[in-house]
C-alpha positions as CSV (number, residue, x, y, z in Angstrom):
1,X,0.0,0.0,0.0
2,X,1.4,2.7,-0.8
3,X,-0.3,7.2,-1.0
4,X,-0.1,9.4,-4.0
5,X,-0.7,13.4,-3.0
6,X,-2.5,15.4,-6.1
7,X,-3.3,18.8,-7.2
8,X,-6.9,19.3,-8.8
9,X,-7.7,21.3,-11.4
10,X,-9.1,23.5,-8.9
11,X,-6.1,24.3,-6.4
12,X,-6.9,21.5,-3.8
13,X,-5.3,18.7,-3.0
14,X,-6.4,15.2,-2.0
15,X,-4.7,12.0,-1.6
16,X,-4.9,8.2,-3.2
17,X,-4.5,5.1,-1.0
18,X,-2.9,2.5,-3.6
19,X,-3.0,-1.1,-3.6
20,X,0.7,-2.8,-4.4
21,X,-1.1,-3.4,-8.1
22,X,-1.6,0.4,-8.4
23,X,-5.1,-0.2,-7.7
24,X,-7.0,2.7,-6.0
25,X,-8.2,1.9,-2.7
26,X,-9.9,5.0,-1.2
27,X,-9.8,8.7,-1.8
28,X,-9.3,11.0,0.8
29,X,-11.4,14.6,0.9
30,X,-9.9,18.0,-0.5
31,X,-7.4,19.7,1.3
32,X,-6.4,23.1,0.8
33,X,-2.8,23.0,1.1
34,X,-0.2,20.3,-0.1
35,X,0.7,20.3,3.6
36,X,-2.5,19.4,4.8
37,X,-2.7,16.5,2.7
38,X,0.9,15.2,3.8
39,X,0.0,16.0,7.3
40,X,-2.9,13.8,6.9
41,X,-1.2,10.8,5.2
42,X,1.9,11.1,7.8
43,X,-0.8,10.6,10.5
44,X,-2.3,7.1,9.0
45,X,1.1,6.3,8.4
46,X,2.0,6.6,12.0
47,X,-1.5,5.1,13.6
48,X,-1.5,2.8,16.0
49,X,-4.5,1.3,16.7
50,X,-5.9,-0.2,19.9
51,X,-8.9,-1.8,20.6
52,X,-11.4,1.4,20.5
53,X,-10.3,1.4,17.0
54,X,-13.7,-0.4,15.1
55,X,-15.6,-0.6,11.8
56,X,-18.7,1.5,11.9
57,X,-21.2,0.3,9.3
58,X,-23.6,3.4,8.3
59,X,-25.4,0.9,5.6
């Protein structure tokens, strides 16, 4: 897995999560800085989940 950062046509930024076949996996929101969006990817990257962590299905 693997995170690409873009720029929109529009100025804003948002980030890909990648599968190791290049596959996208999920899409994050818009950001309005390039910044933002690293900050955001660094703080998945560092998670560490415990056991609040949980799945909550809204379907």
């Amino acid at each position: 897995m693997y995170f690409v950062i873009d720029q929109a046509p529009d100025g804003h930024f948002q980030f890909f999560i990648k599968s190791s076949d290049h596959e996208t996996v999920a899409m994050s929101k818009s950001f309005d800085t390039k910044e933002a969006a690293q900050h955001a990817v660094k703080a998945i990257m560092n998670a560490h989940l415990g056991s609040e962590s949980r799945i909550e299905d809204l379907v």
